[in-house]
C-alpha positions in Angstrom: 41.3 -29.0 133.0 41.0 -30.9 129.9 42.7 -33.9 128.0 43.3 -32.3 124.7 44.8 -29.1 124.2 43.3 -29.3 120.7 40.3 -30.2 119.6 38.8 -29.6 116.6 34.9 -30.8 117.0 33.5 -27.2 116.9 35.5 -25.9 114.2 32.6 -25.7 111.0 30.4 -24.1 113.9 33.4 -21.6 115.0 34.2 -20.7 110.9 30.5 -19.8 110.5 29.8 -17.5 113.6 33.4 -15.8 112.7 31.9 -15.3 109.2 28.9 -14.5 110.5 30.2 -11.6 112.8 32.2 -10.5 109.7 29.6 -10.2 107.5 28.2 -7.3 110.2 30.6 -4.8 108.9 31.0 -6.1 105.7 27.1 -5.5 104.7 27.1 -2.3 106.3 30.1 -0.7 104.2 28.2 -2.4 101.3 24.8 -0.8 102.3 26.6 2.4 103.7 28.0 3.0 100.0 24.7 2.0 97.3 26.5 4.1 94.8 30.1 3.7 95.3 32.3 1.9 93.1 33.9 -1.5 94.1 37.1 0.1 94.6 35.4 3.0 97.3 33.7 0.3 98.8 37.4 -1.7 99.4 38.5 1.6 100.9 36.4 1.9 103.4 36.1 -1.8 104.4 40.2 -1.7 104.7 39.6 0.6 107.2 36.6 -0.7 108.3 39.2 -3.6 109.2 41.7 -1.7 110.6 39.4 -0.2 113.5 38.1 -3.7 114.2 41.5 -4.7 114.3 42.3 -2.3 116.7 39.6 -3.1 119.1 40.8 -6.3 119.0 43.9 -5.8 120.0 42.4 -3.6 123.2 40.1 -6.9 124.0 43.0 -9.2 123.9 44.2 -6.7 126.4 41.4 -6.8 128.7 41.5 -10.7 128.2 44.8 -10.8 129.5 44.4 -8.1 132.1 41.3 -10.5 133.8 43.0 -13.5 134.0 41.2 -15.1 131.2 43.5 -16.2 128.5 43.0 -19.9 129.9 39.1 -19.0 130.1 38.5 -22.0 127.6 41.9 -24.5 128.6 41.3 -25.3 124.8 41.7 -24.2 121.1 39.5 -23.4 119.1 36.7 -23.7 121.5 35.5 -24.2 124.5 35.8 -28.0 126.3 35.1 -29.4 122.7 32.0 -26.9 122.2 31.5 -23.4 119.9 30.6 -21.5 122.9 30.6 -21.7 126.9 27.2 -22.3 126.8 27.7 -25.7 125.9 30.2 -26.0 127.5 28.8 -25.6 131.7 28.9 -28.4 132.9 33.0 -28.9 132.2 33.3 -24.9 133.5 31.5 -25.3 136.5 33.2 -28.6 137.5 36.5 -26.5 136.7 35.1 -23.6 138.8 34.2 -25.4 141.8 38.1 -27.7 142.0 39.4 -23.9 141.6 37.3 -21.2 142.3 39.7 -18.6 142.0 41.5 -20.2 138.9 41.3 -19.6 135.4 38.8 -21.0 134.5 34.9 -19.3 135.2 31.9 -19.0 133.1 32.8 -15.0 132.9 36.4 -15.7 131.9 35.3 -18.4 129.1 33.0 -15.9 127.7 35.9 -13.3 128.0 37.9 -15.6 125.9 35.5 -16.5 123.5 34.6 -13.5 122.7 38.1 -12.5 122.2 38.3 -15.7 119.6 35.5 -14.6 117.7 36.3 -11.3 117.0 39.4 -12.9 115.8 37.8 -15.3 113.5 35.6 -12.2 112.1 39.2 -10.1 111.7 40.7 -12.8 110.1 37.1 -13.5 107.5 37.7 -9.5 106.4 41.3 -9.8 105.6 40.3 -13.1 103.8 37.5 -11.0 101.9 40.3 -7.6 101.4 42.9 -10.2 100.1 40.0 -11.8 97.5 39.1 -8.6 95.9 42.7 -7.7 95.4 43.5 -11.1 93.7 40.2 -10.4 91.9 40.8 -7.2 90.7 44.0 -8.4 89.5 42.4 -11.2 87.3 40.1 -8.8 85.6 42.7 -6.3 85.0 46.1 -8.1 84.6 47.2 -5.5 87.0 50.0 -6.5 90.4 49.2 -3.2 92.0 47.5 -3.7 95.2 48.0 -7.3 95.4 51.1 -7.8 97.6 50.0 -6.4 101.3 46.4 -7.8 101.0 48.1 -11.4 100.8 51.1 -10.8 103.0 48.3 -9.3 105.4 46.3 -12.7 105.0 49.5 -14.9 105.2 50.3 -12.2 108.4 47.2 -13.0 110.1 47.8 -16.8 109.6 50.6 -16.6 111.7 49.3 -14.7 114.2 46.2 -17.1 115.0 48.7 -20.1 115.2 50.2 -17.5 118.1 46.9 -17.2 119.5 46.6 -21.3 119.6 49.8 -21.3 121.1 49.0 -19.0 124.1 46.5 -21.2 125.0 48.2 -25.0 124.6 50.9 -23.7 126.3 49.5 -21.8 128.6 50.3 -18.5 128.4 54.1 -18.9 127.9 55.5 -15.8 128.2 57.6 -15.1 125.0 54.5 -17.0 123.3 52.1 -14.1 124.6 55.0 -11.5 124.0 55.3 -12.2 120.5 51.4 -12.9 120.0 51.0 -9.1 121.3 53.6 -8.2 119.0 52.1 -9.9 116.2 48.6 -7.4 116.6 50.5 -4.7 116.3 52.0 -5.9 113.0 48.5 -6.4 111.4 47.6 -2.8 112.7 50.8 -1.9 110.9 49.6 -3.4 108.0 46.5 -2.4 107.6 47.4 1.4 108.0 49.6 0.8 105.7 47.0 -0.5 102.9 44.6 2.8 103.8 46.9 5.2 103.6 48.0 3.5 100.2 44.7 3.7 99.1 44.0 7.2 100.2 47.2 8.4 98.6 45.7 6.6 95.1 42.4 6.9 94.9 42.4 10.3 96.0 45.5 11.1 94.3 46.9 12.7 97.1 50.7 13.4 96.9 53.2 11.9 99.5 54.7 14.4 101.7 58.1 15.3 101.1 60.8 15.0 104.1 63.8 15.7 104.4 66.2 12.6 104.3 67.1 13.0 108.1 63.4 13.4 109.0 62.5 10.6 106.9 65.3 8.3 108.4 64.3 9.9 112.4 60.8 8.7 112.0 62.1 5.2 110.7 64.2 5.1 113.6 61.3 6.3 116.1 59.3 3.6 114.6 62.0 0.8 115.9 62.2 2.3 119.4 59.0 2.0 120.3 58.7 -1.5 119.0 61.5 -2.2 121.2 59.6 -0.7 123.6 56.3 -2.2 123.0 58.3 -5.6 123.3 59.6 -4.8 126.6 56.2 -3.6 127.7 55.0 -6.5 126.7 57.0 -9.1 128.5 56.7 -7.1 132.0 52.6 -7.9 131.3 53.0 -11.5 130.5 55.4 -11.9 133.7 53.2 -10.0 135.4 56.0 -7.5 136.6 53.8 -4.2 136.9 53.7 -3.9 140.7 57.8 -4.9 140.8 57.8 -1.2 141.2 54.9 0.1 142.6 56.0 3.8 143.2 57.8 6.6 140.9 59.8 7.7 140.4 62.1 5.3 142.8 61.6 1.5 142.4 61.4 0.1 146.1 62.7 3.2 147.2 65.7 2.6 145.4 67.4 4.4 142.1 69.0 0.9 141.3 67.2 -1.4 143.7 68.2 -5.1 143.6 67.5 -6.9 140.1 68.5 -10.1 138.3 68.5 -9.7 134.8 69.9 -12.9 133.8 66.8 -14.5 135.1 64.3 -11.9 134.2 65.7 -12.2 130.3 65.7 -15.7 130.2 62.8 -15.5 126.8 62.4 -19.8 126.9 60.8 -20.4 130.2 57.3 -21.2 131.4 54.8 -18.3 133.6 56.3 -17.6 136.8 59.2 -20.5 136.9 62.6 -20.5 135.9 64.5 -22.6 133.3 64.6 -25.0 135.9 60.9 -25.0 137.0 62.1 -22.8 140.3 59.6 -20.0 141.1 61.3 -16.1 140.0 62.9 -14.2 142.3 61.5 -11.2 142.8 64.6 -9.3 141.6 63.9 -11.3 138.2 60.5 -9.0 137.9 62.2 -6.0 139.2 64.7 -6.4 136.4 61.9 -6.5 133.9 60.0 -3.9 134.8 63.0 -1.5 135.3 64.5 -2.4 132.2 60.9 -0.9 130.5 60.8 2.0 133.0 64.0 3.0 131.7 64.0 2.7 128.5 60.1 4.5 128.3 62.2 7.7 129.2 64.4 7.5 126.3 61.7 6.2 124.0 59.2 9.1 125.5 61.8 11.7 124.9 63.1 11.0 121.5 59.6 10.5 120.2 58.2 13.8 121.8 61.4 15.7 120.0 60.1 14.0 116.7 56.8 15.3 117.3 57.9 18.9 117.3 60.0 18.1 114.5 57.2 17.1 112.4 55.0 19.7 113.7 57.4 22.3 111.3 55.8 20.6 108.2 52.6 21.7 107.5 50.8 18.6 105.7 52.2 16.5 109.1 51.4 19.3 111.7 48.0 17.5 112.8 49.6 13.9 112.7 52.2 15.6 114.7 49.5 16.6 117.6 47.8 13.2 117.3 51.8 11.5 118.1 51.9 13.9 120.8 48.8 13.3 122.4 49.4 9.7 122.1 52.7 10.2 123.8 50.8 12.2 126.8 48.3 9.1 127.0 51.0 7.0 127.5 53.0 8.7 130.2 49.8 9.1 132.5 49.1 5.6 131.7 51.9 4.3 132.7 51.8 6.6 135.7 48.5 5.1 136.7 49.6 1.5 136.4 52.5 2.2 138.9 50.9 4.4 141.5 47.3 3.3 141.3 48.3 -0.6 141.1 47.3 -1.4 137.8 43.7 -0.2 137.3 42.1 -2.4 134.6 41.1 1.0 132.8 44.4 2.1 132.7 46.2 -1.1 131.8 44.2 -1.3 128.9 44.2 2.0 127.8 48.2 1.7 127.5 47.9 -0.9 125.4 46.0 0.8 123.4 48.0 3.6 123.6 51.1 1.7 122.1 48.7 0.5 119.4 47.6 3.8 118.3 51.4 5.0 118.5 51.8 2.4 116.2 49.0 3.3 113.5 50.2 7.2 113.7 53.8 6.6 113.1 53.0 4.0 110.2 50.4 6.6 108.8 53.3 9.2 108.9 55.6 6.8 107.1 53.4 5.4 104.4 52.0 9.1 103.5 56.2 10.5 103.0 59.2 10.4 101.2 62.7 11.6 101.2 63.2 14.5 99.4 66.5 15.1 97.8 67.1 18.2 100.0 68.6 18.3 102.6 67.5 21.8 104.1 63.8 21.4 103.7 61.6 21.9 106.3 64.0 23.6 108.3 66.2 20.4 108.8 
């Protein structure tokens, strides 16, 4: 496909079209908000970023689900240019050796879209971190300063991840942990809003009882371990292991090997020792996530209707709820209806927005020192 995995010829070109594209929603918090004060105006361009963010993560979705992670074979552009459209010639000769491969003119354009909206992600969580450091030089004043920079130094890491799908091409714990890594700037970002809604509005945190507080902590971990799991049965491309439900090739406990299917340092498709998988390997995975989705499903439903018995938490509550429901029939679709595109994407963005409502729930509460309130 190409000689150098990296090359760094388009990079000025790449920084200014990713500032560019974040100077969209940048100008229009700025114009949206003549009268605001510079603090307002960081509110709503946190979450501004956040919802960017999250589209982001849904379009890295859909650039997996295509095929198109390898659209450009090369980081950060595209055969050495900013865009496919210089790039053509090297796509076309790539298209006609492979026409079914990964790389096509749509896929590259898949990919680099994907990359900019990155670049522009990463330009307002530059810009977030700037006015907190700012703020805090004009003010002598710490508060606020901390997750603006670790969301910057966050954000770092997770485009060296993205670099890494692509030179290694699309290793598996690689893409896994670059998924992962999305998730964790959501994370942060809701975070940062709901920090700043709680002070600038001067909203009290909700109080929860201990067990509560601790039960939503712990909901918080299962799903990661879930989203983990979901995770690596998309990048081994495990969804249609099991393509019926609720039996898996007929089968309660149908034939798996986990050993294989749990092996986290291997390349796409191959084993440690560049044998193809078994197919028991990708049953393993996507049983293991089938599995576990009930437990995860059911424990977070019952902390749903726990939460619903506070009343500050009752519409958070309904949003985790619905979320929950989004997920189930997504997940449902993926098996029975072999992995619609619409579906597949929409699970992923289900897990995301799971995500966002559990960390809003958390940031916005406390423990309270009793024991018995809210009925718990």
């Amino acid at each position: 496909m190409t000689d150098s995995l990296y090359n760094l010829t388009p990079v000025l070109h790449l920084l200014t079209m990713g500032a560019l594209v974040a100077m969209v929603p940048l100008c229009w918090v700025w114009l949206r908000n003549p009268k605001a004060s510079t603090r307002r105006r960081v509110q709503a361009l946190t979450l501004v970023t956040l919802f960017i963010t999250f589209d982001l993560v849904l379009f890295g979705a859909f650039t997996r689900l295509t095929d198109s992670g390898l659209g450009c074979p090369d980081w950060p552009g595209c055969y050495g240019h900013a865009s496919p459209v210089g790039a053509q010639s090297a796509i076309a000769i790539a298209q006609s050796q492979l026409p079914s491969g990964p790389v096509t003119h749509v896929k590259a354009w898949i990919e680099m879209i994907h990359r900019y909206m990155a670049m522009a992600v990463g330009g307002l969580i530059l810009t977030l971190a700037a006015f907190a450091w700012v703020r805090r030089w004009r003010t002598d004043a710490n508060n606020g300063v901390l997750w603006p920079t670790v969301t910057l130094l966050w954000v770092c890491v997770q485009g060296a991840f993205g670099a890494l799908t692509v030179t290694m091409k699309l290793f598996p714990l690689i893409v896994t942990l670059h998924l992962m890594g999305g998730l964790v700037l959501l994370a942060l970002l809701t975070l940062q809003v709901q920090r700043h809604r709680l002070t600038h509005e001067r909203r009290p945190s909700i109080l929860l009882t201990p067990m509560l507080y601790a039960a939503t902590w712990l909901g918080l971990l299962l799903l990661t371990l879930q989203i983990l799991l979901g995770g690596w049965v998309s990048t081994n491309y495990a969804v249609l292991a099991c393509n019926t439900f609720p039996l898996c090739q007929n089968s309660w406990w149908p034939l798996m090997n986990f050993e294989q299917g749990f092996t986290l340092w291997r390349h796409l498709g191959v084993d440690t020792n560049g044998q193809p998988l078994m197919f028991e390997s990708l049953t393993a995975i996507h049983y293991v996530h089938r599995l576990m989705a009930y437990g995860v499903l059911a424990y977070l439903a019952r902390l749903g209707f726990w939460l619903r018995r506070v009343p500050a938490m009752r519409t958070t509550a309904h949003l985790l709820l619905g979320c929950l429901l989004l997920q189930l029939l997504t997940g449902l679709s993926n098996v029975v209806f072999d992995w619609p595109l619409v579906a597949a994407v929409m699970h992923t963005g289900g897990a995301a927005a799971l995500v966002i409502v559990l960390m809003w729930m958390l940031t916005g509460a406390r423990p309270s020192r009793s024991t018995v309130l809210n009925g718990l």
